[in-house]
N, CA, C and O atoms as a Tinker XYZ file with bonds, in Angstrom:
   440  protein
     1  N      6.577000  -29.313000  -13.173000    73     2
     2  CA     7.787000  -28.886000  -12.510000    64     1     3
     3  C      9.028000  -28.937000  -13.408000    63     2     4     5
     4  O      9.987000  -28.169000  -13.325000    81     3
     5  N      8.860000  -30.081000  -14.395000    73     3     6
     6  CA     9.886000  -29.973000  -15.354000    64     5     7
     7  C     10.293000  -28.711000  -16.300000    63     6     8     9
     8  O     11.363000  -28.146000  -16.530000    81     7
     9  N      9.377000  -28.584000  -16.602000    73     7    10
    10  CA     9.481000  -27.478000  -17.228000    64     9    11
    11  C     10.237000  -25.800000  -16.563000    63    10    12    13
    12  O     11.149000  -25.030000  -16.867000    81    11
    13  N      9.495000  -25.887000  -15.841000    73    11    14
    14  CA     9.571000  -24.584000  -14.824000    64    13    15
    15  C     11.535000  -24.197000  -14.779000    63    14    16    17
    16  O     12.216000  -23.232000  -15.124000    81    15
    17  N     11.933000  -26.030000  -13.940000    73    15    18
    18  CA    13.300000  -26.233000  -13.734000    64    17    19
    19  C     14.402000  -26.215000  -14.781000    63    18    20    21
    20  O     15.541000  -25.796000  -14.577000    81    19
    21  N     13.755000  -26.919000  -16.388000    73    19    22
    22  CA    14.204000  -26.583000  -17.329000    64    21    23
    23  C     14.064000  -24.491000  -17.944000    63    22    24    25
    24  O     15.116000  -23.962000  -18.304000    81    23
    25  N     13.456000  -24.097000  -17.949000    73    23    26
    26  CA    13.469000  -22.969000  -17.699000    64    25    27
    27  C     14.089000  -21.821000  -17.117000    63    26    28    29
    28  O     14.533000  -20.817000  -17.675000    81    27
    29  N     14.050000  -22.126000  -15.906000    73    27    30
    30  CA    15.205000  -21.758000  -14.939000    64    29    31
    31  C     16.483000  -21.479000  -15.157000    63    30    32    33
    32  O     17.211000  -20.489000  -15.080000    81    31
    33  N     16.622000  -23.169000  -15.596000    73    31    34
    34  CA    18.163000  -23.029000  -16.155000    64    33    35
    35  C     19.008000  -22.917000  -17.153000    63    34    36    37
    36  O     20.197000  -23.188000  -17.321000    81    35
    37  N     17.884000  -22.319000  -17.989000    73    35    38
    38  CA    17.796000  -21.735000  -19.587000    64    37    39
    39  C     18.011000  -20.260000  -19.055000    63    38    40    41
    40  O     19.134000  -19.906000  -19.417000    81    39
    41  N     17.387000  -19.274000  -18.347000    73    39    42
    42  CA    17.479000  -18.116000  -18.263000    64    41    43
    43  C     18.381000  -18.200000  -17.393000    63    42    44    45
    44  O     19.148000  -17.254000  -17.571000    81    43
    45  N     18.928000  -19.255000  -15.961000    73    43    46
    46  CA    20.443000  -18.686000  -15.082000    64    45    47
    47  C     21.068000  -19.881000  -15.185000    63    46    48    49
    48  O     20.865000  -20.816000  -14.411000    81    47
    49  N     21.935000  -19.904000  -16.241000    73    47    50
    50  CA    22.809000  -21.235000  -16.376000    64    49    51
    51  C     23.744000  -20.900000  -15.427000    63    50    52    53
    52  O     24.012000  -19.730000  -15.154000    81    51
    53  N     24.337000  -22.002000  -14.827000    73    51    54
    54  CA    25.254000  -22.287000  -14.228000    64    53    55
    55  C     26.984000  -21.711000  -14.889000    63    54    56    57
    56  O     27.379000  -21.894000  -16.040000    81    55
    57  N     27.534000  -21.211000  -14.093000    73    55    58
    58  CA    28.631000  -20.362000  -15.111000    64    57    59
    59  C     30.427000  -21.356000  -13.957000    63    58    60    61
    60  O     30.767000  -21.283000  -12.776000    81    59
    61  N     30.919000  -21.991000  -14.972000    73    59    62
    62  CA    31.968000  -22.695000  -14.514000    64    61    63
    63  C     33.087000  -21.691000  -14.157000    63    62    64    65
    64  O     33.271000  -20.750000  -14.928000    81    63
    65  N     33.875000  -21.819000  -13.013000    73    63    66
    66  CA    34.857000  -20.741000  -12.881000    64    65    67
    67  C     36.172000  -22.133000  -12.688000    63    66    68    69
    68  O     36.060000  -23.166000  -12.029000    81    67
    69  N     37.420000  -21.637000  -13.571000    73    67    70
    70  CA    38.524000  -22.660000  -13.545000    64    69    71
    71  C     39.267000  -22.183000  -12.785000    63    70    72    73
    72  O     39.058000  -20.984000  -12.599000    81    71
    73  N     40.389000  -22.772000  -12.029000    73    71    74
    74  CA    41.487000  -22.857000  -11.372000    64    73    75
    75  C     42.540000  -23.351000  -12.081000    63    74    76    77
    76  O     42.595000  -23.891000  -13.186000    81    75
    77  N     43.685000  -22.975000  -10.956000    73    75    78
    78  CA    45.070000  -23.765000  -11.111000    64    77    79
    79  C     44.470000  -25.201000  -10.136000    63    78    80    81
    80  O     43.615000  -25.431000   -9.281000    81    79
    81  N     45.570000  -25.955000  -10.927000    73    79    82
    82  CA    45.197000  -27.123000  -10.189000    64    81    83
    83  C     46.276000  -26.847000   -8.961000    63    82    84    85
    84  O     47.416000  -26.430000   -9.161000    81    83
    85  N     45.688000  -27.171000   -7.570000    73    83    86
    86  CA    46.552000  -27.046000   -6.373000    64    85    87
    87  C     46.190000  -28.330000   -5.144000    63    86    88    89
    88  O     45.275000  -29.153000   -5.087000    81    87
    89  N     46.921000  -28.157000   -4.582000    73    87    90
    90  CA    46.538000  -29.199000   -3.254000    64    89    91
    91  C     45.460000  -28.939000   -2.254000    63    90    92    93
    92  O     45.012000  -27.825000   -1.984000    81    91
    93  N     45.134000  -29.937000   -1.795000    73    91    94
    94  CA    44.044000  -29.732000   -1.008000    64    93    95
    95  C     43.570000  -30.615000   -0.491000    63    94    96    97
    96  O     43.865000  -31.644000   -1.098000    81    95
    97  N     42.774000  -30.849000    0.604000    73    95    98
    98  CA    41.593000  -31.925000    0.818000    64    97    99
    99  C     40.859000  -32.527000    0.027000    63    98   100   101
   100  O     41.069000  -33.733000   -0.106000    81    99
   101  N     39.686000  -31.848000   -0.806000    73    99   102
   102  CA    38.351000  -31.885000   -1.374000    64   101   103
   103  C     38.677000  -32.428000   -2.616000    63   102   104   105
   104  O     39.523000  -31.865000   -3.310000    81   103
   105  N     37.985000  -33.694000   -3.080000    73   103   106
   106  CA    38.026000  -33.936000   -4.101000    64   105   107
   107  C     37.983000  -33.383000   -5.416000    63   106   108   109
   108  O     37.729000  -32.179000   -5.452000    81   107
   109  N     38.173000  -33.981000   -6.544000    73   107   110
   110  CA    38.111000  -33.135000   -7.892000    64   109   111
   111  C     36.608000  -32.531000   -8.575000    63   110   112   113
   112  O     36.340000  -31.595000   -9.328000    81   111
   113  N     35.781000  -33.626000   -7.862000    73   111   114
   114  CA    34.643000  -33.806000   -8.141000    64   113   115
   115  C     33.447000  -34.511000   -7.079000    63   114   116   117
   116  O     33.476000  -35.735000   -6.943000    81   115
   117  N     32.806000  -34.012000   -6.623000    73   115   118
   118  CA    31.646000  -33.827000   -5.427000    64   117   119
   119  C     30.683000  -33.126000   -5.253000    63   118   120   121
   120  O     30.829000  -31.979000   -5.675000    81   119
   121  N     29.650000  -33.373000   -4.751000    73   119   122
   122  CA    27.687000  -32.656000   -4.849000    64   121   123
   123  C     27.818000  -32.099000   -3.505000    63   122   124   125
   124  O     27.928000  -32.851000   -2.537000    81   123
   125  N     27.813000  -30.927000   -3.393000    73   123   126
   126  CA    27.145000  -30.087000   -2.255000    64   125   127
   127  C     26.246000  -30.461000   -1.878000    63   126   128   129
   128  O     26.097000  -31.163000   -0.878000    81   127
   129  N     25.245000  -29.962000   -2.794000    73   127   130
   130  CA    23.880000  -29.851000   -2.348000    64   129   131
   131  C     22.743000  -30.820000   -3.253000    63   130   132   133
   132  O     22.958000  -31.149000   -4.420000    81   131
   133  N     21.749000  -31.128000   -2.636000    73   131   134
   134  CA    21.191000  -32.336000   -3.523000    64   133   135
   135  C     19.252000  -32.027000   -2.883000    63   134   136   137
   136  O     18.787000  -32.440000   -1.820000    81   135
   137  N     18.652000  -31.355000   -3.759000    73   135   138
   138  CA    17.115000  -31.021000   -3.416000    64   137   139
   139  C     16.563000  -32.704000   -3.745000    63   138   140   141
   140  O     16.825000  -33.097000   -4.882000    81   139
   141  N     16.028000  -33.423000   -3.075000    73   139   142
   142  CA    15.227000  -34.480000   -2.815000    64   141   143
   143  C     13.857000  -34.337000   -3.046000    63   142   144   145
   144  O     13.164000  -35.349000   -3.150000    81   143
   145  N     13.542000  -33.617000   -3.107000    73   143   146
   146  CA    12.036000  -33.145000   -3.386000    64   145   147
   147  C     11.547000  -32.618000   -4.910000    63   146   148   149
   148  O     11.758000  -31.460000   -5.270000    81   147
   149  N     10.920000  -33.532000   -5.696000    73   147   150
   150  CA    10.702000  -33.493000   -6.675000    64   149   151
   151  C     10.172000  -32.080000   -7.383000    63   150   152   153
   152  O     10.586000  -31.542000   -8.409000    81   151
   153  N      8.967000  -31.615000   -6.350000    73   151   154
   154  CA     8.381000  -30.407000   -7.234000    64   153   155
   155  C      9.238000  -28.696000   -6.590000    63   154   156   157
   156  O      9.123000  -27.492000   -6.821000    81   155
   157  N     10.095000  -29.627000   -5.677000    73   155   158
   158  CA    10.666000  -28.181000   -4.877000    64   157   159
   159  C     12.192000  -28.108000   -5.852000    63   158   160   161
   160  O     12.741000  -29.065000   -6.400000    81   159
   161  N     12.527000  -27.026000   -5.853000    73   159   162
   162  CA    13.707000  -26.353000   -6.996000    64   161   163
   163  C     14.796000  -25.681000   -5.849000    63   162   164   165
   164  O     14.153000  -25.044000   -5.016000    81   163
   165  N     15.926000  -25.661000   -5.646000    73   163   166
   166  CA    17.152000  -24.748000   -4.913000    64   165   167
   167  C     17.090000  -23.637000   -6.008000    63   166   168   169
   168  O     17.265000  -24.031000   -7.161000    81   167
   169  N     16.855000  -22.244000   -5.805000    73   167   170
   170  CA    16.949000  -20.738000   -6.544000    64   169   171
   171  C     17.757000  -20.036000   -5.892000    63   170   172   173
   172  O     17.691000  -18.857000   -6.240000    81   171
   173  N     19.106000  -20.394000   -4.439000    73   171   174
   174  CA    19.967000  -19.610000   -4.673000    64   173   175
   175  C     20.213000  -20.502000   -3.438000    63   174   176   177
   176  O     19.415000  -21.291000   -2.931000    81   175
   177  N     21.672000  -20.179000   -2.996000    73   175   178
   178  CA    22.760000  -20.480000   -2.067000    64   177   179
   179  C     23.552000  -19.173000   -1.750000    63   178   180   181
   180  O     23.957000  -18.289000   -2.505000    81   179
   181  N     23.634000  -19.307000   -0.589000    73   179   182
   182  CA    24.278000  -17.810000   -0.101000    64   181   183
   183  C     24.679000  -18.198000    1.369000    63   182   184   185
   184  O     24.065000  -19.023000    2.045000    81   183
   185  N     25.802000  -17.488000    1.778000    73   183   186
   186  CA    26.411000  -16.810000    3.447000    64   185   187
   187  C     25.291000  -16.489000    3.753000    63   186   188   189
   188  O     24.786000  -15.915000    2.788000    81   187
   189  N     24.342000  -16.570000    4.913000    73   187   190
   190  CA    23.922000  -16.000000    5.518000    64   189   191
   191  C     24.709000  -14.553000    6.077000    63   190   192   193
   192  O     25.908000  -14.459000    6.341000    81   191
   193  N     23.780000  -13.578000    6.162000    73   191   194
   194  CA    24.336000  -11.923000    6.397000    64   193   195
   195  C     24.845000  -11.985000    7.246000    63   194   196   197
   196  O     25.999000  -11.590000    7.079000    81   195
   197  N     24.468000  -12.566000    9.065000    73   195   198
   198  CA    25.524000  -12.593000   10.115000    64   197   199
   199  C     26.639000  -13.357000   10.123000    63   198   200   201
   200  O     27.500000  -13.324000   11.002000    81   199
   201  N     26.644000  -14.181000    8.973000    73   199   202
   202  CA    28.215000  -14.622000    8.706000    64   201   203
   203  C     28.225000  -16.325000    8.994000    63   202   204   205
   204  O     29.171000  -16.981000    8.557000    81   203
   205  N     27.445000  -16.795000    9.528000    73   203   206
   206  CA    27.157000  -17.761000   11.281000    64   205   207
   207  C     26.882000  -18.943000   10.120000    63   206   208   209
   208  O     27.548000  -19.957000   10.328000    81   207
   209  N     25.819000  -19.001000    8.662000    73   207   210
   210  CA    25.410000  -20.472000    8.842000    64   209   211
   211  C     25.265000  -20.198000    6.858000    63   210   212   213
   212  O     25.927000  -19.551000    6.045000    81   211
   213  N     24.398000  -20.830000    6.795000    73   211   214
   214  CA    23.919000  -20.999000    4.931000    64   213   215
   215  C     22.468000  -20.678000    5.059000    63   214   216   217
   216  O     21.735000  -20.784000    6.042000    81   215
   217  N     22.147000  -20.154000    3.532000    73   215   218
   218  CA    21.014000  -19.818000    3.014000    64   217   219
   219  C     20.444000  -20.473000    1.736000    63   218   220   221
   220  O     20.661000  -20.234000    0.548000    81   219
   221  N     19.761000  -21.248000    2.264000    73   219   222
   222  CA    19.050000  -22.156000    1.240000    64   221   223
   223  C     17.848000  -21.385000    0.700000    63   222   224   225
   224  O     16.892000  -21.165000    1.443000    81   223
   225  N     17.860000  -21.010000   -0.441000    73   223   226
   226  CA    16.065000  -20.408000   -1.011000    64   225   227
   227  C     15.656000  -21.703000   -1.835000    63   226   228   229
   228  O     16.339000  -22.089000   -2.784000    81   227
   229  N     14.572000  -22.312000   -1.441000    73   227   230
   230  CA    14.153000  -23.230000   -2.231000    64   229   231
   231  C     12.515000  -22.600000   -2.889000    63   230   232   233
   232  O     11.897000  -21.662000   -2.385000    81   231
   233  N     12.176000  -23.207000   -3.818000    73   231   234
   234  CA    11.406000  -22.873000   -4.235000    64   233   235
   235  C     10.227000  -23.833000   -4.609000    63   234   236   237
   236  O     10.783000  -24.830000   -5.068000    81   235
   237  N      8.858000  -24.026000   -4.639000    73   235   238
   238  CA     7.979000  -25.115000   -4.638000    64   237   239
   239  C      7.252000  -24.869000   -5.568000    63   238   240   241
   240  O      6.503000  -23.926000   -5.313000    81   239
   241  N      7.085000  -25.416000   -6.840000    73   239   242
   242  CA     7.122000  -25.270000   -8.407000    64   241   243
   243  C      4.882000  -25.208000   -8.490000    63   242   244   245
   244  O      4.043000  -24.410000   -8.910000    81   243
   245  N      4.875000  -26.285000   -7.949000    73   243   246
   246  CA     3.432000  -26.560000   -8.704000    64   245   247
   247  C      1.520000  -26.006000   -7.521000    63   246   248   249
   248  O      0.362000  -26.421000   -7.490000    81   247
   249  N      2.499000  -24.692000   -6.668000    73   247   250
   250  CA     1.764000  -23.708000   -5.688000    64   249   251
   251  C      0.852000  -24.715000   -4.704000    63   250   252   253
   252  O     -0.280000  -24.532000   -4.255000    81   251
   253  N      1.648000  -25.696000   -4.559000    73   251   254
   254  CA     0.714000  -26.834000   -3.172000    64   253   255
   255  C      1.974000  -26.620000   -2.280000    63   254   256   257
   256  O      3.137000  -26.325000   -2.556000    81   255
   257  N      1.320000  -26.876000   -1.102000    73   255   258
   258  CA     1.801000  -27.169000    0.183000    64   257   259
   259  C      2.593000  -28.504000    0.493000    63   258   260   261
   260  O      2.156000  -29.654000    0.454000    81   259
   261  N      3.940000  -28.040000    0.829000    73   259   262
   262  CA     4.898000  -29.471000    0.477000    64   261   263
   263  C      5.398000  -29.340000    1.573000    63   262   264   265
   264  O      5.062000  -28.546000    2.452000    81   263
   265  N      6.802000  -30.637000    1.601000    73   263   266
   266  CA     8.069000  -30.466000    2.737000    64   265   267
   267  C      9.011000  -30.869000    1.782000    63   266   268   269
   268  O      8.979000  -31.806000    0.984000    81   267
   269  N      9.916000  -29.943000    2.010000    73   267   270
   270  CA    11.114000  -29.929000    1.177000    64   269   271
   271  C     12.152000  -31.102000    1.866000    63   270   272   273
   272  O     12.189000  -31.209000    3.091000    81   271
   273  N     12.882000  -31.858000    1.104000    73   271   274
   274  CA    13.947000  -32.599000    2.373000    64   273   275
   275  C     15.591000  -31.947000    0.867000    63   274   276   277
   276  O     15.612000  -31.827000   -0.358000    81   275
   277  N     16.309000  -31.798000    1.654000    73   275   278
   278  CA    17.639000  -31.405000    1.047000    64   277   279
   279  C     18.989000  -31.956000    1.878000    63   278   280   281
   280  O     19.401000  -31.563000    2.969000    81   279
   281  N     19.427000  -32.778000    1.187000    73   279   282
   282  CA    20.871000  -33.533000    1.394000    64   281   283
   283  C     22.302000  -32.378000    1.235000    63   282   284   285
   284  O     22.681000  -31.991000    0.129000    81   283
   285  N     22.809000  -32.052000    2.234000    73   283   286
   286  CA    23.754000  -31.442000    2.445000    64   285   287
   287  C     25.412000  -31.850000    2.641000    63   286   288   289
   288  O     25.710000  -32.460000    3.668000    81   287
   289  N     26.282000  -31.576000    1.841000    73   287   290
   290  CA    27.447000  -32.526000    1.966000    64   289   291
   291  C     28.084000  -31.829000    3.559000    63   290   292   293
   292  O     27.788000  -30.664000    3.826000    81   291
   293  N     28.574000  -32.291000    4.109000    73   291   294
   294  CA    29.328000  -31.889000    5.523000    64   293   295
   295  C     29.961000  -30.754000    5.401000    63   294   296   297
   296  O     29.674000  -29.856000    6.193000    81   295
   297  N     30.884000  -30.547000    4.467000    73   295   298
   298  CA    31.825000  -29.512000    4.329000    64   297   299
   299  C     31.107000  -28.314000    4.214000    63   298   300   301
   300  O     31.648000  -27.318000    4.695000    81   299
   301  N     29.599000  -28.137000    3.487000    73   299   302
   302  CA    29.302000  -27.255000    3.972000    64   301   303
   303  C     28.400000  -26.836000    4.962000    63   302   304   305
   304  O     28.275000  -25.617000    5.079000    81   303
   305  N     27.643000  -27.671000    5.813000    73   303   306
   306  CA    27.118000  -27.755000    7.124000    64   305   307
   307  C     27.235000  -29.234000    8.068000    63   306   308   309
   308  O     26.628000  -30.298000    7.951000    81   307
   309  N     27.905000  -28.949000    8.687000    73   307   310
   310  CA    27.758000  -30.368000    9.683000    64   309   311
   311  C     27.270000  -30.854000    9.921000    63   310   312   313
   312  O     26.614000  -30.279000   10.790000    81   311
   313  N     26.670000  -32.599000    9.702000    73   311   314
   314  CA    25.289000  -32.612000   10.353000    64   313   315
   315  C     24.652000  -32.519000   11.721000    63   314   316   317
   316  O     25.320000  -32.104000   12.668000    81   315
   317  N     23.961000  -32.720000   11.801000    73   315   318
   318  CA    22.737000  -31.873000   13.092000    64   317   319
   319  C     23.235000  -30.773000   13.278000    63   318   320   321
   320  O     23.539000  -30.449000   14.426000    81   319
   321  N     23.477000  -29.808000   12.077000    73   319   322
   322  CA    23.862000  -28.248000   12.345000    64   321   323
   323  C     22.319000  -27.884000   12.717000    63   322   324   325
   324  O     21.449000  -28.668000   12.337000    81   323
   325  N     21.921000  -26.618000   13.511000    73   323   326
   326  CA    21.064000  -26.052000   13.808000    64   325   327
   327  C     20.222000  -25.740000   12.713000    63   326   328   329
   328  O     20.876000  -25.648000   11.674000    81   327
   329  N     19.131000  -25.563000   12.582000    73   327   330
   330  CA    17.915000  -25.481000   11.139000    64   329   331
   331  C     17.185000  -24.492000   11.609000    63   330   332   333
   332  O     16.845000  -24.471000   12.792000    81   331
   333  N     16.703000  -23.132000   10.367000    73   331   334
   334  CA    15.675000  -22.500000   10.937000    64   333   335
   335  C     14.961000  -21.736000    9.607000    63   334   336   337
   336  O     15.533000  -21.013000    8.791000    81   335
   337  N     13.569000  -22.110000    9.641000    73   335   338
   338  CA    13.141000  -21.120000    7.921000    64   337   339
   339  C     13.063000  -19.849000    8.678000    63   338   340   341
   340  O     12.846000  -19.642000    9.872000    81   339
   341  N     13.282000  -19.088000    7.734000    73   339   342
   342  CA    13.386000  -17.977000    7.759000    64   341   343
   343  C     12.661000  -16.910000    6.602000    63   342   344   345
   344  O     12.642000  -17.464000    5.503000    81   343
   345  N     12.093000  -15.600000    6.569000    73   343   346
   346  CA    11.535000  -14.564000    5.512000    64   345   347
   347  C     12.777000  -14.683000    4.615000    63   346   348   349
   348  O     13.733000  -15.456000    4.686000    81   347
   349  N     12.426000  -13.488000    3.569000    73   347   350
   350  CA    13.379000  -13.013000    2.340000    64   349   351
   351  C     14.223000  -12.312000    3.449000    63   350   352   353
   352  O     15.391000  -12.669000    3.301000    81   351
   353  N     14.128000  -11.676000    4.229000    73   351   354
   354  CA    15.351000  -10.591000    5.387000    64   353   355
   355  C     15.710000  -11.535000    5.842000    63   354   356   357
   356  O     16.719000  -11.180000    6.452000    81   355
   357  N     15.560000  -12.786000    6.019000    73   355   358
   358  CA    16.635000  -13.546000    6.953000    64   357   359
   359  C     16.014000  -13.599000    8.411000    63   358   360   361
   360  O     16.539000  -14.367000    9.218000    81   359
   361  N     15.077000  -12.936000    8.743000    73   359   362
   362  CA    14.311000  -13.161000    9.820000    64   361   363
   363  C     13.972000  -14.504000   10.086000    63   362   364   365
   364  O     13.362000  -14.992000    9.135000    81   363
   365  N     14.162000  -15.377000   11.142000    73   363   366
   366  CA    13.776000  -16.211000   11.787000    64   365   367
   367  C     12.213000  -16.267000   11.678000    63   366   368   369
   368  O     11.642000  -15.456000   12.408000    81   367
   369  N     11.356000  -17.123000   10.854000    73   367   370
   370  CA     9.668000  -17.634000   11.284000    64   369   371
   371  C      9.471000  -18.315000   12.763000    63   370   372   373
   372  O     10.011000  -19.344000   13.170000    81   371
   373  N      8.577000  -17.486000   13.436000    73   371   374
   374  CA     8.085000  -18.122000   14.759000    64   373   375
   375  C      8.010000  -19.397000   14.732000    63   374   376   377
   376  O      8.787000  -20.078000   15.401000    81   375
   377  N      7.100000  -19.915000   13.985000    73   375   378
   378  CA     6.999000  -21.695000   13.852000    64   377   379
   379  C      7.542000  -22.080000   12.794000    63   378   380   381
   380  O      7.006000  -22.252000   11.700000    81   379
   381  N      8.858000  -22.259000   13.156000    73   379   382
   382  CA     9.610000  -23.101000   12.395000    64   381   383
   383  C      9.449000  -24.745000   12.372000    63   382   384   385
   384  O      9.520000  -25.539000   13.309000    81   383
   385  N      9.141000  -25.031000   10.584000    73   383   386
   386  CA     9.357000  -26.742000   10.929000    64   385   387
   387  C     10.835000  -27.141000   10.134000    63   386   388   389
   388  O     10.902000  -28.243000    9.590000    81   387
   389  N     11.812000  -26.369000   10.095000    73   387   390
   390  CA    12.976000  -26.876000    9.236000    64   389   391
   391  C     14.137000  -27.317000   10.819000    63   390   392   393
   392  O     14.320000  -26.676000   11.854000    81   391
   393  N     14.747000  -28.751000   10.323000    73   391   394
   394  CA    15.529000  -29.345000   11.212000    64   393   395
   395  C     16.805000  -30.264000    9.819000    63   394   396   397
   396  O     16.785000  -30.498000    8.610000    81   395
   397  N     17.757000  -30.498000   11.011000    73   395   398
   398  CA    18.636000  -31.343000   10.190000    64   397   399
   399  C     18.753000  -32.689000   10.919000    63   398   400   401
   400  O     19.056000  -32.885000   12.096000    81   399
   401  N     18.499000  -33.421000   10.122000    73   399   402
   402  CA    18.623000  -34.910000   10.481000    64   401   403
   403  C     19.776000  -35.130000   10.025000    63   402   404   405
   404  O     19.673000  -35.379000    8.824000    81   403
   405  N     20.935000  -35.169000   10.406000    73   403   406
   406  CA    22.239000  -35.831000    9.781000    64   405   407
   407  C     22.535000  -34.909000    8.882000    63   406   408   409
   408  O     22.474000  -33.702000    9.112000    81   407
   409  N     22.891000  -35.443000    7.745000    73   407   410
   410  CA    23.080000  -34.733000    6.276000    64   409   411
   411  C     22.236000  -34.400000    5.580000    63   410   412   413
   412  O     22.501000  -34.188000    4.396000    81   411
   413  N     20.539000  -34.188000    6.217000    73   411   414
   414  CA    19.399000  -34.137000    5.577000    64   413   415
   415  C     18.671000  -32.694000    6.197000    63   414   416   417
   416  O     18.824000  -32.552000    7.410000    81   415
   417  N     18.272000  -32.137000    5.829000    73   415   418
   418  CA    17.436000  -30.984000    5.979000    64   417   419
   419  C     16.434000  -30.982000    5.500000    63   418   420   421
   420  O     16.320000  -31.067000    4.277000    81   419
   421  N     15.278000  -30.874000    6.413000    73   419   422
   422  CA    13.751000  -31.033000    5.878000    64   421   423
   423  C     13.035000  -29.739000    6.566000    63   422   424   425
   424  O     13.514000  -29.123000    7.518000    81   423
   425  N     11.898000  -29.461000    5.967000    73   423   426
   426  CA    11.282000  -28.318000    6.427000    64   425   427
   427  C     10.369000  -28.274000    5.437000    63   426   428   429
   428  O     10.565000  -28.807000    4.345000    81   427
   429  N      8.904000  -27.396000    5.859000    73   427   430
   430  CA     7.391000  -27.693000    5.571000    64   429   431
   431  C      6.668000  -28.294000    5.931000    63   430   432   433
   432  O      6.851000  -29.144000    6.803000    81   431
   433  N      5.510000  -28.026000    5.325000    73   431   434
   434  CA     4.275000  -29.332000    5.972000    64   433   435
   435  C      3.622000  -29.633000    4.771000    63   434   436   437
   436  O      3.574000  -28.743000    3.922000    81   435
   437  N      3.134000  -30.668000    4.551000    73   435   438
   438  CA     2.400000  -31.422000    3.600000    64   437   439
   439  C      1.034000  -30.895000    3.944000    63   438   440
   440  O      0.045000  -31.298000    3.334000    81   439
């Protein structure tokens, strides 16, 4: 999995965008998002298309059957916000196992 993740972020580095420094709430420095799951990788963050929630694509490195758990900072979902996996269209999966426990989001099956 190391590899894969090192890889990854050899071909889509992370690209820093600067500001003016201004006022605000949010600290200078703080983690959104935090994948907990060793062989599972975050491969994109996005608005969901109806506008309504977030789009987590995670990705599961070593082709076994896992459960992802992902730590979410508040600011960008509340916890016990509503949870649902979904296709590449954003379609809702009938049997969904993704839920939010607090600041935690888990989904899959072992």
């Amino acid at each position: 999995p190391e590899a894969t993740r090192q890889g990854f972020a050899f071909n889509h580095p992370v690209i820093t965008v600067g500001t003016t420094v201004h006022e605000g709430d949010l600290a200078a420095e703080m983690e959104g998002l935090s994948v907990l799951t060793p062989k599972v990788m975050l491969s994109g963050v996005k608005k969901a298309e109806d506008g309504t929630g977030l789009i987590l694509r995670l990705y599961e490195m070593t082709g076994e059957a896992t459960s992802a758990q992902v730590r979410i900072a508040p600011w960008l979902a509340a916890a016990g916000s509503p949870a649902v996996e979904t296709d590449l269209l954003e379609r809702a999966l009938p049997e969904s196992t993704a839920k939010m426990d607090g600041e935690s989001a888990d989904c899959g099956k072992e």
